[in-house]
N, C-alpha and C positions, 0 to 999 in steps of 0.2 A: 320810600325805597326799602324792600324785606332788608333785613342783617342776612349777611352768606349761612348758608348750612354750616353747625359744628363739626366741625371735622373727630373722624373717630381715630382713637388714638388706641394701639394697641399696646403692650409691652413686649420686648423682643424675648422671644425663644433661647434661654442658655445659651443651647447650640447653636442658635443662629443671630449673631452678632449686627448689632448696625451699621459698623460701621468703624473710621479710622478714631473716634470717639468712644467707642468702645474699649480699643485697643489703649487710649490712653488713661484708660480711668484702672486698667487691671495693670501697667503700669505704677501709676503711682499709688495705687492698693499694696502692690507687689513692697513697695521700698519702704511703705509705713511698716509694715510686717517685715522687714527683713533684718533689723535687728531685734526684734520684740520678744522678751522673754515670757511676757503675760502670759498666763492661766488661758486659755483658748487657743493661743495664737495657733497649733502645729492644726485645730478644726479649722482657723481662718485661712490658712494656707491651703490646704487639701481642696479646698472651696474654691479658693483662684487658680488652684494649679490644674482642677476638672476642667476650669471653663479654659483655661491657656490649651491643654491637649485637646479639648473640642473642638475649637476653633483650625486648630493646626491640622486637625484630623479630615474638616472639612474644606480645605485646601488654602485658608485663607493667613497670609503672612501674619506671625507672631514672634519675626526674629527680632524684631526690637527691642522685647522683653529678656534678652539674652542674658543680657548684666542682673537685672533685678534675680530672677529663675537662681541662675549661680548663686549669688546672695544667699537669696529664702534655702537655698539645698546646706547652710548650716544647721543641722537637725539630725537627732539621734529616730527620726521619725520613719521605716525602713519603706512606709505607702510611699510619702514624699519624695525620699530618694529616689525611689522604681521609677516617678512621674516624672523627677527632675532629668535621670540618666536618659532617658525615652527622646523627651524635648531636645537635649545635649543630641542623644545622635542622630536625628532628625535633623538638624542644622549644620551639626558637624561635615557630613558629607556634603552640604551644598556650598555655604561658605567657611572654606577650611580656616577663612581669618580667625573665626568666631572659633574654631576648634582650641586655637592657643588659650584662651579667658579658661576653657574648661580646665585646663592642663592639674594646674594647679590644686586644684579641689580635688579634684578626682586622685591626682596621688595621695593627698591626704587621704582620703577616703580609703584608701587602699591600706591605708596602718589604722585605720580605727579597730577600735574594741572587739567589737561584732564582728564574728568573722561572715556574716550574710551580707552587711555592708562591705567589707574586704572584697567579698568575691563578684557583687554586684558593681563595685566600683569599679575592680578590674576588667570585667565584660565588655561594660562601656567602653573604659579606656582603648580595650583590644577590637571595640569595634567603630572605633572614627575613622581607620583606615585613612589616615592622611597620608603620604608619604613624607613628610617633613617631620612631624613629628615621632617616626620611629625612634630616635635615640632617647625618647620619654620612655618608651616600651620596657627598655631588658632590665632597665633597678626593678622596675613592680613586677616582672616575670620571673623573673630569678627569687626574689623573694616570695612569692606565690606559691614557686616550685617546691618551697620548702618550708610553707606554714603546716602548722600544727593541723588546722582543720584540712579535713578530707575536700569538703565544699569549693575552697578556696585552691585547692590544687590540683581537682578536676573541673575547674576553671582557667588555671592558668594552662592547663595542656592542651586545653583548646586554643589557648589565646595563642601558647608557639604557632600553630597551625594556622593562626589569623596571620601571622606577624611574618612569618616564612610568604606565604601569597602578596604580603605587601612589600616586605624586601626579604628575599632571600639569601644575600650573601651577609645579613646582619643576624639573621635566624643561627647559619652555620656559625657565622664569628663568636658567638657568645656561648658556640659548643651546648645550644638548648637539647638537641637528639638525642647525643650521649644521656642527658641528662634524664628525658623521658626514657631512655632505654633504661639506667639505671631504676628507675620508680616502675617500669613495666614488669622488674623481674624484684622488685624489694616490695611495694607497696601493700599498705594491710588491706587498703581499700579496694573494692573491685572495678568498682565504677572509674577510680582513676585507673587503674589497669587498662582496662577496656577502651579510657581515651587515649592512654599513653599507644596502646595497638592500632587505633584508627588515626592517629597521627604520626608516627613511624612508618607508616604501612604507603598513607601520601606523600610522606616527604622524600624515601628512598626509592617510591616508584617514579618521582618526578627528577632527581640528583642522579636516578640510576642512568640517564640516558648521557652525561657527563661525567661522570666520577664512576672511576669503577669501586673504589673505597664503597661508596653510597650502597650499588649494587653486590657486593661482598655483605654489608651491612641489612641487606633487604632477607638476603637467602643465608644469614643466621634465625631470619623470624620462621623460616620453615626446618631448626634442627630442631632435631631430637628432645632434647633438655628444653626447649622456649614451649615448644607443642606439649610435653606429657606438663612441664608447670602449668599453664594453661586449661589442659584437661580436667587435671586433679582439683582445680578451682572454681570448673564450669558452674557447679551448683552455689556458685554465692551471687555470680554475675545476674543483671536484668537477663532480661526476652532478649535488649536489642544488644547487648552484648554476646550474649549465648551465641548469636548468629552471628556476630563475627568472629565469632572464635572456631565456629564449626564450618566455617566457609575457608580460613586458614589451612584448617588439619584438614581439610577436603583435598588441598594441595598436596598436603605430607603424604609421601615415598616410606612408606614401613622397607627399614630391613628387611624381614623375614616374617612369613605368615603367622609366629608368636605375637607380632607386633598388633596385626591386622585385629588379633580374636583380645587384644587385650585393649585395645581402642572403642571394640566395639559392642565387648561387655563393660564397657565403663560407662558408655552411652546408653548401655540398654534401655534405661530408664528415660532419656530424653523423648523418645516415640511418644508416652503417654503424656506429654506435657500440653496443654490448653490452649498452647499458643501455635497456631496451625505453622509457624514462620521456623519455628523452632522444629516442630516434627518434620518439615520439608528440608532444613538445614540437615537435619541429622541423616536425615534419608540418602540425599546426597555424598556426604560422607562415605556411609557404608555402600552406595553403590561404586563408588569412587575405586574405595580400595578392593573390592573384591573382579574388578573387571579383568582382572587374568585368571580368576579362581571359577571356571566355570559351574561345577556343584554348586560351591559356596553363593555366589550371586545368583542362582537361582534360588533359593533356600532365603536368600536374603528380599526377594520379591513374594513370596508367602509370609514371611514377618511381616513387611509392613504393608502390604495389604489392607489389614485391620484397621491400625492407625490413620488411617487415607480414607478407607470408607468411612470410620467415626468423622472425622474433620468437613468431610462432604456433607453429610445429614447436621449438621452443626455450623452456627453463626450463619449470617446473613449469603443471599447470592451469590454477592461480590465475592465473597471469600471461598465460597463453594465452588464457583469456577474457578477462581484460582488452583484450587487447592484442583479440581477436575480436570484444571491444562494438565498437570503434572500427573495425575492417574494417567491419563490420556495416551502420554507419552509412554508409559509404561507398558498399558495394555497394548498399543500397536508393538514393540518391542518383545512381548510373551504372552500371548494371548489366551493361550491354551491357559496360564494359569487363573486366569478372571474368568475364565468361561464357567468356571459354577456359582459364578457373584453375577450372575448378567441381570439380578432382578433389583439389584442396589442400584442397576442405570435408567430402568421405569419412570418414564419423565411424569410430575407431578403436574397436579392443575395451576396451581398456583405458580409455578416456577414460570422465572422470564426465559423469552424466547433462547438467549443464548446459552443458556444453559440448558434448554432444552435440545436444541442442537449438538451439542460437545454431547449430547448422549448419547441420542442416535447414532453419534460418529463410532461411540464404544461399543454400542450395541451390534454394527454390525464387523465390527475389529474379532465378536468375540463370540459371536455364531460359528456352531460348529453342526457335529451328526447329530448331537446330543441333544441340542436345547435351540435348533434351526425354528421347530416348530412353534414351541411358545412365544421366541421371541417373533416370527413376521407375525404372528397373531394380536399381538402385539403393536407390534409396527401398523397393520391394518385397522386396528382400533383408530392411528392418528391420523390415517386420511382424511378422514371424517371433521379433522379439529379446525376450529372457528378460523384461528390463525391459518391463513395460506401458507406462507412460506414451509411452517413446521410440516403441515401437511405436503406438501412439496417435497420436502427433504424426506419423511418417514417413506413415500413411495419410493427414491432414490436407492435410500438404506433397502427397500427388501430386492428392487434390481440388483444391487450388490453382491446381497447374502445368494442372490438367485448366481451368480458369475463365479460366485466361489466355491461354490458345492455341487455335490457330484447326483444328490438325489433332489431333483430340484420339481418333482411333479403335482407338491401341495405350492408351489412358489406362483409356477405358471399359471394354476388355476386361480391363484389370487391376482397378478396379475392383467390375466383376462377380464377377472373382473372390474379392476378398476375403469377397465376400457369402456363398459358397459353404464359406468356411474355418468348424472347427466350434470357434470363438472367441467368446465373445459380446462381449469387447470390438471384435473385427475386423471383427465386424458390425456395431454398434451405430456404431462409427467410419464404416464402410459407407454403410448407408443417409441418414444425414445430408448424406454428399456425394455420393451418387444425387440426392438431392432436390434441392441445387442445381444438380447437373449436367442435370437437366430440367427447371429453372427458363430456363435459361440456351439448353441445346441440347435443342429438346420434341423433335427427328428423332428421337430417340435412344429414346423413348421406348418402343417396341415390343420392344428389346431389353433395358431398363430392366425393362421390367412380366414379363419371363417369366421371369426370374429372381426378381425380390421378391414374385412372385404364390407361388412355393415356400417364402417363409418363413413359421414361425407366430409369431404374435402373440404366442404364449405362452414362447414362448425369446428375446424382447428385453424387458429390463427398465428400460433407463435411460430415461431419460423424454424427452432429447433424440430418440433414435432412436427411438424411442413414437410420437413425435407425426410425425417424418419417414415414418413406415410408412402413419403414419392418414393425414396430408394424402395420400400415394401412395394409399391407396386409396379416397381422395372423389375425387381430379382425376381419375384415369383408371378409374375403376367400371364405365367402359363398355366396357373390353376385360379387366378383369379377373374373371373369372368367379363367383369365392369370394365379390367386395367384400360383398357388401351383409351376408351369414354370417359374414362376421370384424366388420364395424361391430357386428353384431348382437351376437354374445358380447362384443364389450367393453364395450357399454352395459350387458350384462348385468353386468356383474361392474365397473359404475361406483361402487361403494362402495369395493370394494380399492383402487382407484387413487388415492394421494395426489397425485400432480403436477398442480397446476392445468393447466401448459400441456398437459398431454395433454388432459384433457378438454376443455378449448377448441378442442382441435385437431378433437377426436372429433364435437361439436357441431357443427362447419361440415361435416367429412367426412359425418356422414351426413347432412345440408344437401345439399350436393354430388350426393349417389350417389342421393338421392330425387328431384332434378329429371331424373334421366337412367334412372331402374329404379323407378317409383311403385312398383309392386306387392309387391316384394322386399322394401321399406324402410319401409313406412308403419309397420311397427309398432316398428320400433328407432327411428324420429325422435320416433315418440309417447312410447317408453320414456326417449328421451335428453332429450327439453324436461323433462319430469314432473321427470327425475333433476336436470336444471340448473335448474330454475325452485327445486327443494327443497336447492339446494347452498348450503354458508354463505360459500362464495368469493366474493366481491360480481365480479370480473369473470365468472365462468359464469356466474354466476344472470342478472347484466344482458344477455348473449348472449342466454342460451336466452327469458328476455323480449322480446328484440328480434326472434327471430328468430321467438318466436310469436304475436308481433302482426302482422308483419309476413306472416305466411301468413295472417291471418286478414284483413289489409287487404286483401292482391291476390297472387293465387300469381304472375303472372307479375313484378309488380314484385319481389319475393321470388327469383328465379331471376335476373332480371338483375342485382338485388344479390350474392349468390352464386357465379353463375356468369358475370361479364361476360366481354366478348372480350378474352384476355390475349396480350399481345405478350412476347418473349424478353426475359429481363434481359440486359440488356448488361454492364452492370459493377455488381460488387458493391462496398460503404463499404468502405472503411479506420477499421479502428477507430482510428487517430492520424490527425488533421488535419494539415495540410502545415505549417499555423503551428508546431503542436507540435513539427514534425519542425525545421525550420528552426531552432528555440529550442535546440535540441538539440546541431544542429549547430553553432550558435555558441559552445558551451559544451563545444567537444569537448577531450578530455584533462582531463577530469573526472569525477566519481560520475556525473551525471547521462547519461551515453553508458552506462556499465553497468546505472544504474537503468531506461532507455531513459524518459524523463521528467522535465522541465525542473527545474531546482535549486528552486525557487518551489513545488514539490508536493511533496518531501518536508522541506522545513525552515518556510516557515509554517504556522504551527498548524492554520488551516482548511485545509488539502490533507492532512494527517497519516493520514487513513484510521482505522485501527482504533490508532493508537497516540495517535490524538486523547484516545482516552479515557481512557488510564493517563495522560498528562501531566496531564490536567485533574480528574482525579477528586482528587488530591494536592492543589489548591486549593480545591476544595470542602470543603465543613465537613460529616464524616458524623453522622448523624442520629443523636442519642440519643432521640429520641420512640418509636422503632421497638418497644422494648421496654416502653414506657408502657400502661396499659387504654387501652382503644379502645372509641368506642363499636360496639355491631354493625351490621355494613352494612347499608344500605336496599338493599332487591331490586328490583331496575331490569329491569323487561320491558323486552323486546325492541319497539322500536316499528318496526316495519316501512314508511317512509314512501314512498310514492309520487309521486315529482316529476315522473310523464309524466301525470299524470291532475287535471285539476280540482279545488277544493275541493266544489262541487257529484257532480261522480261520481265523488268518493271516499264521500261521505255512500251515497250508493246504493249502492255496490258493497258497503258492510259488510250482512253479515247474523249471525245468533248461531254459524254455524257455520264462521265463515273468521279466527276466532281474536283481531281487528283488524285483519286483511292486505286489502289493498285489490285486490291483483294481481288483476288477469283470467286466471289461470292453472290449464292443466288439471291434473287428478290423477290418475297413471295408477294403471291397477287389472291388475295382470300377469297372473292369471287371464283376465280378458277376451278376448274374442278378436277381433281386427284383421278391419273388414270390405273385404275383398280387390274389387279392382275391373280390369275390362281398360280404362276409358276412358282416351283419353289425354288426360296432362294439361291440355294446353293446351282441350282442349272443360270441363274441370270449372268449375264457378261457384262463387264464393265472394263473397258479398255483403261490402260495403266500409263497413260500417255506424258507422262509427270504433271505438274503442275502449274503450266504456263498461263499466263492472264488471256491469252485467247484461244482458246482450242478449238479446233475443227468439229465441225458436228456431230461425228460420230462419239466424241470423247461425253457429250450433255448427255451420256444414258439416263446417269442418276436424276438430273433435275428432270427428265420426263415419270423416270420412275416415282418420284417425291411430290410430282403433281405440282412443281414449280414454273413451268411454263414460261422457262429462262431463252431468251433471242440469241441466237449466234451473234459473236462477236461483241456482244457488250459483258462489260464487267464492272456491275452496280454494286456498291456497299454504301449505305445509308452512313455518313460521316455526322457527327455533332458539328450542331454549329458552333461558327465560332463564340468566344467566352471576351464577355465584354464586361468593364471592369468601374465600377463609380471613381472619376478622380478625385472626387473630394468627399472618399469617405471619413469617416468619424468613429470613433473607439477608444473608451475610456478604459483605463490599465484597470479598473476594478472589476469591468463586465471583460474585459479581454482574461486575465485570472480567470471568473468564475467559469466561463466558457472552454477554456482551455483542460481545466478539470473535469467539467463534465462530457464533453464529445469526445470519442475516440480517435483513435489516432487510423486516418482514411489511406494514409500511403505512405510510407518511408522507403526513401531513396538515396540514391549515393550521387552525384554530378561532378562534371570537372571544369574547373575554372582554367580560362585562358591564361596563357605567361603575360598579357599584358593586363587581365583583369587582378591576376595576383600581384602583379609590380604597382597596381595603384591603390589596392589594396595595403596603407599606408596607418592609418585608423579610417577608425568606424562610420565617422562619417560621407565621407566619401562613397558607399554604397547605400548608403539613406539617401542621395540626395540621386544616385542613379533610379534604386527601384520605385522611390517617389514619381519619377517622370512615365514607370510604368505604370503608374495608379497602383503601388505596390506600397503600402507605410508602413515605417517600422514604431514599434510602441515602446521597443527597450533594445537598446545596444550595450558590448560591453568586451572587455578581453585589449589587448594587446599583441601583436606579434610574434609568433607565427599562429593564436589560436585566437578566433572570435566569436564572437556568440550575439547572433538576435533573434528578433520577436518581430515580426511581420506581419500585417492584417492587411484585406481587401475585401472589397465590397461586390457584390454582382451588379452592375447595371439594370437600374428597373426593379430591385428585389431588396428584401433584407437578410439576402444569404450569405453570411461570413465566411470567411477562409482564413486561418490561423495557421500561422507556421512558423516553428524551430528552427534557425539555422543557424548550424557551427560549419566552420570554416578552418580550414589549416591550410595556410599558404605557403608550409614547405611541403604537401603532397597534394597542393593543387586542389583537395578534395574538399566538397562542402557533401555534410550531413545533413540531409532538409524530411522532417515531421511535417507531415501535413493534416490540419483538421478542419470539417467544414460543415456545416448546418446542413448542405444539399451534398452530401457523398457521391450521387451520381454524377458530379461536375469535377470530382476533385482530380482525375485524372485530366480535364482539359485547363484546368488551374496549373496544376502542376508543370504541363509540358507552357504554361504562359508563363509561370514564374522560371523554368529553365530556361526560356529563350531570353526573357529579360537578365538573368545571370552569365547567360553564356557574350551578352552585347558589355556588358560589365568592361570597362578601358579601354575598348574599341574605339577610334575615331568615327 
């Protein structure tokens, strides 16, 4: 019989330990060495103390070693310490028992020699954060407050400010504030200055909203005598001091305009300082104080100008946009004075995207008569660039500069062009700001339409530019020769087209192009109502109703709806309000200049956006019903209600073959053939008979005119079917999150809950176990009386179409707020009216 293979035997990795054998061998290494005075020993400790934080570092328990560790930390050795104090507060937070053994040491520690050890010890000590052991805290803080070395007493100011967060009515007792207050305005040091200010600064803004003492005590740090001491010492402080202390005086109220010029010749010299944090602090400052002095702050946006473009060509990206949020803000605010700097916004090759954007945005902040030309030239250079988006954006910026200026006839011809390039983004970018551009200047139009009359319909995809082609080809139909053959095939092929707004767009265009070409058009307006009257979009369908009652009321009232006399837009919205802007700006030298959006929208909850929902989903309690039987869902037809029509000629309009649909609306039949007419419009007659579900014959002018080929007495509208719903569908809170973030939001509505759905309305679960039985799950519930809040998901029958929905509930206004989001959008309004009726049965017997 062979002998077994030798097995191979490795030796374990430092870092990676074997084992509960390991641990006991650095143990009792640890306690031979813990009193050892020998020549080596402080190298043999360093040795076990590496592999003790290794181990700990890679997650693996080393608190046994607790006692030995303390031990070995007798040593004037300050590597040692640093390891030992590390080890101590790594344990300490978790088993606060273990925190008492340290107690001991570490006071000593706190009166040794070395004041590096003093200050190191006290760190530690300030940072176990037990609550039991604060009354260890105030002997080593107080004495801290008043050692000799600098080191050790801008340590203990930190430690007040530890020691206040872990008990604050023992912070006040020991009178530590006064005490930092005193060393804020005596100390030689600046660095303790500096903490004694950022530690005053949180304890009276947190005491202020209880004490008014505290508050008395906050708004002395903004007199006179604290701000000019401060000033006159700026230049001893670091970088990170300087900016607190220019973020203070940013608050200060000058007396009188003396104060203002002697603040900010003191500063002068801060602007050229290295540290972009410190030039933007000081910036700040002076625009701070000069915002009643209008000369003066202007005057004061030419000074630092310089300083701002130096800091932008200098340090890394990151820093560069930074420092470019804050130009940014400026240049939209006076633009006229950047406008002879506009070649310092030239985006480079090398630069990231987002900094090349923040340029373009200044770029066209700061186009004027003067330098319109270099810069879209400019601009047209980056159509061309590798990067889409930036390209993108550069064509945007010259639509822009083209909306803001008065001589815009080198703009149009570039934008012509781009229409011409065989880019379907460059186009698509194109004709969008064609469209505005003849919103704005209609002269222009002639040379507009002979260019966009050469593009096809079938080489633009994106839906923005979709619906900019269709509206070009309903408004000027009359000189574009193809219109009424292009409206035509894309009604045709109105099923492909997912984007609501294009067909909305489509709807009015051939609207448009039929009041001005009857004969061309009659049979794509009859194919487009058919097609919007039978769309499940509730805004097309209610168009194409609108607009077919509305012909059948009066053609001419119908064209001057449509077609009234339109005047030149002069100025187009700013998607930020001025308020916003302003909020902004008072906030400058902060996130919110980069975020370009007031601090108040990304840190309260309700502005969070899409990140509302991962914080809030962690407070909600996920549903375990989800996987319970269920019973099977009730099939919920489609009620199709009619709120333009009478209870009375809604009864009439039913007949056995309009499904329950009350619409007065035609059905086109596409074989048919369009009966062609030369009278001109305005001689046609169309009786105005109102709008009853069955009208006598003579009332169907329009559907013979439209070539619809509509029956007396019936009244068809193609309903969806009904929406059937999986009962046991399945949704995990990670994919329901990530989904929720990415789809948009398909419909939001308001509903009202029954008196007796609100009286059982009791908790949360009780309507889990209702919409359950709809095939309706919820995935998170949560809240309490009178407000609730859940998370809802369904499945479609037969498909992997989800429906995701928000709803909060107030049961003293009856009212439920319901989000809805869905993989297939065209279903979400028959979703919607399923999940209403399943809310409206809610307590009902």
């Amino acid at each position: 019989m062979a002998p077994p293979p030798p097995q191979s035997h490795r030796s374990p990795s430092p870092s990676q330990p074997s084992g509960k054998s390991e641990v006991s061998d650095l143990k009792s290494q640890l306690r031979q060495l813990a009193g050892s005075r020998a020549p080596g020993a402080d190298d043999s400790k360093r040795d076990l103390f590496k592999k003790v934080i290794s181990n700990m570092t890679i997650g693996i328990d080393v608190s046994s070693l607790f006692g030995e560790m303390v031990m070995c930390s007798a040593t004037s050795d300050i590597v040692l310490k640093k390891m030992c104090y590390l080890y101590v507060g790594n344990y300490a937070k978790v088993n606060p028992d273990l925190a008492l053994l340290t107690i001991n040491f570490l006071q000593r520690d706190c009166k040794d020699e070395d004041p590096m050890i003093r200050g190191l010890a006290l760190r530690s000590l300030c940072s176990l954060r037990v609550a039991n052991l604060v009354e260890y805290l105030v002997g080593p803080l107080g004495s801290g407050l008043k050692d000799n070395n600098s080191y050790v007493r801008m340590v203990a100011v930190i430690g007040v400010l530890k020691l206040y967060h872990i008990s604050a009515s023992t912070c006040i007792d020991a009178d530590f504030p006064a005490t930092l207050k005193h060393l804020l305005l005596n100390d030689p040091d600046a660095q303790v200055v500096a903490n004694c200010l950022s530690a005053l600064q949180e304890i009276w803004t947190l005491e202020s909203s209880t004490s008014e003492e505290a508050a008395r005590e906050r708004e002395t740090l903004l007199s006179k005598p604290v701000v000019y001491y401060l000033l006159n010492r700026i230049k001893e402080f670091s970088e990170w001091a300087q900016c607190l202390v220019l973020e203070l005086v940013s608050k200060y109220i000058p007396s009188d305009n003396s104060e203002i010029f002697d603040i900010m010749n003191l500063l002068e010299d801060r602007l050229q300082h290295a540290n972009g944090a410190v030039v933007l602090a000081t910036i700040k400052v002076f625009l701070q104080l000069t915002l009643s002095m209008a000369d003066v702050h202007q005057q004061v946006y030419e000074r630092i100008k310089a300083p701002l473009l130096t800091q932008v060509s200098s340090g890394s990206p990151e820093q560069s946009y930074a420092v470019l949020s804050h130009l940014h803000i400026l240049v939209m605010r006076a633009p006229y004075i950047f406008s002879s700097d506009y070649k310092h916004f030239y985006c480079q090759y090398n630069e990231p995207s987002y900094v090349k954007k923040l340029k373009l945005e200044m770029l066209t902040a700061v186009a004027n008569e003067t330098n319109t030309y270099e810069i879209v030239t400019e601009l047209c250079e980056y159509a061309a660039n590798v990067d889409i988006p930036i390209a993108r954006e550069s064509i945007r910026a010259v639509g822009k500069i083209a909306l803001q200026q008065y001589d815009v006839n080198a703009i149009v011809d570039r934008l012509l062009q781009f229409l011409e390039m065989e880019k379907d983004y460059v186009t698509s970018e194109a004709l969008v700001l064609v469209k505005d551009l003849l919103r704005k200047y209609p002269q222009w139009s002639q040379d507009c339409i002979a260019v966009v009359g050469n593009i096809s319909s079938k080489n633009v995809q994106e839906p923005k530019a979709k619906a900019a082609l269709i509206w070009m080809l309903g408004e000027y139909s009359q000189d574009m020769h193809d219109a009424p053959y292009v409206l035509e095939s894309l009604v045709e092929n109105w099923d492909e087209e997912h984007s609501a707004e294009v067909r909305l767009h489509l709807l009015t265009a051939v609207m448009k192009c039929f009041f001005k070409r009857p004969p061309e058009t009659q049979k794509a307006l009859g194919a487009a109502l058919a097609a919007g009257l039978a769309d499940f979009h509730q805004d097309v369908h209610d168009r194409a109703l609108f607009y077919y009652r509305l012909l059948q009321y009066n053609v001419s009232v119908a064209e001057s709806v449509v077609n009234p006399p339109k005047q030149a837009v002069s100025v187009f919205a700013d998607t930020q309000s001025s308020e916003i802007k302003d909020r902004i700006f008072d906030e400058f030298n902060s996130l919110s200049v980069v975020y370009q959006k007031p601090s108040y929208m990304f840190t309260d909850k309700e502005h969070r956006g899409t990140f509302e929902f991962a914080d809030e989903l962690g407070n909600l309690s996920i549903s375990a019903e989800s996987s319970d039987s269920v019973v099977p869902a009730e099939r919920v037809e489609a009620n199709d209600k009619d709120l333009l029509l009478s209870t009375s000629e809604k009864d009439e309009g039913r007949d056995p073959g309009s499904n329950g649909s009350v619409y007065n609306a035609p059905s086109y039949n596409g074989s048919s053939a369009p009966s062609t007419t030369s009278q001109p419009l305005a001689d046609l007659s169309f009786p105005s008979t109102g709008i009853s579900g069955q009208a006598p014959a003579s009332s169907l002018a329009i559907d013979d005119l439209l070539g619809l080929d509509f029956p007396v007495g019936t009244a068809v509208t193609p309903s969806p079917p009904p929406l059937n719903l999986n009962p046991k569908a399945v949704l995990d809170p990670g994919t329901f999150q990530q989904k929720w973030r990415q789809l948009p939001i398909s419909l939001s509505e308001e509903y009202s809950l029954s008196p007796q759905g609100v009286a059982s309305l009791t908790t949360p679960h009780a309507l889990l176990r209702h919409m359950q039985s709809h095939s309706i799950q919820c995935i998170a519930s949560g809240g309490q009386s009178p407000n609730f809040k859940f998370f809802f998901f369904a499945q479609k029958a037969e498909a992997a179409s989800m429906y995701l929905v928000e709803c909060i509930i107030n049961t003293s206004s009856a009212k439920s707020q319901i989000k809805i989001k869905a993989d297939d959008q065209s279903s979400s309004q028959a979703f919607s009216t399923l999940f209403q009726s399943a809310l409206s049965k809610f307590g009902l017997p």
